[in-house]
Phi, psi and omega in degrees: 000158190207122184275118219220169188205136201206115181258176190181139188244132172285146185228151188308110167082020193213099159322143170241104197282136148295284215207130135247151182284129173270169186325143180059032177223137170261130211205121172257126181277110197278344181143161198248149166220146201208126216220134168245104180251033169262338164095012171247164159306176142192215122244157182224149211213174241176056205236172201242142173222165214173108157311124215209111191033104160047009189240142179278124181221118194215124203252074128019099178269303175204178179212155188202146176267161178209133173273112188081182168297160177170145186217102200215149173206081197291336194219132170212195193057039197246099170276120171284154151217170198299123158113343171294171175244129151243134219233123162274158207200045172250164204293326230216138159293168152095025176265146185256136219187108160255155161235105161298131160202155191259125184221122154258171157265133195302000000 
């Protein structure tokens, strides 16, 4: 097992990919710190994405408003298997968004 960390900066309207699991592989998200330093509102959206016959099929984890400074770890235990994405989502640039996660083989 391995212990991995996976950043990401939000830009306004544009999904941002974390991570996809690569082959043979399994990855449990152990938890999120999801930090906003621009001093603005928004939304934020959390989502597992897969490609399902030539189509994106993207399954919503969590959605959250975030104010301020913040700091949250909202979600954990989210089992990956090979070929998923986990996908940010946010209203406002500048969020700054890690993912602790545990990676084994499948």
């Amino acid at each position: 097992m391995n212990v991995l960390r996976y950043d990401t900066v939000t830009v306004s309207g544009t999904p941002q990919t974390l991570f996809t699991v690569p082959a043979n592989t399994a990855l449990t998200v152990v938890g999120f710190t999801i930090v906003e330093t621009e001093g603005e509102s928004g939304e934020i959206s959390l989502n597992i994405s897969k490609q399902v016959n030539n189509e994106e099929v993207i399954h919503p984890i969590g959605q959250f408003g975030i104010s301020g400074n913040d700091t949250i770890y909202p979600i954990s235990n989210v089992n990956m298997v090979a070929g998923e994405s986990l996908k940010v989502d946010a209203s406002l640039s500048g969020v700054f968004v890690t993912a602790s996660v545990v990676s084994r083989e499948a």
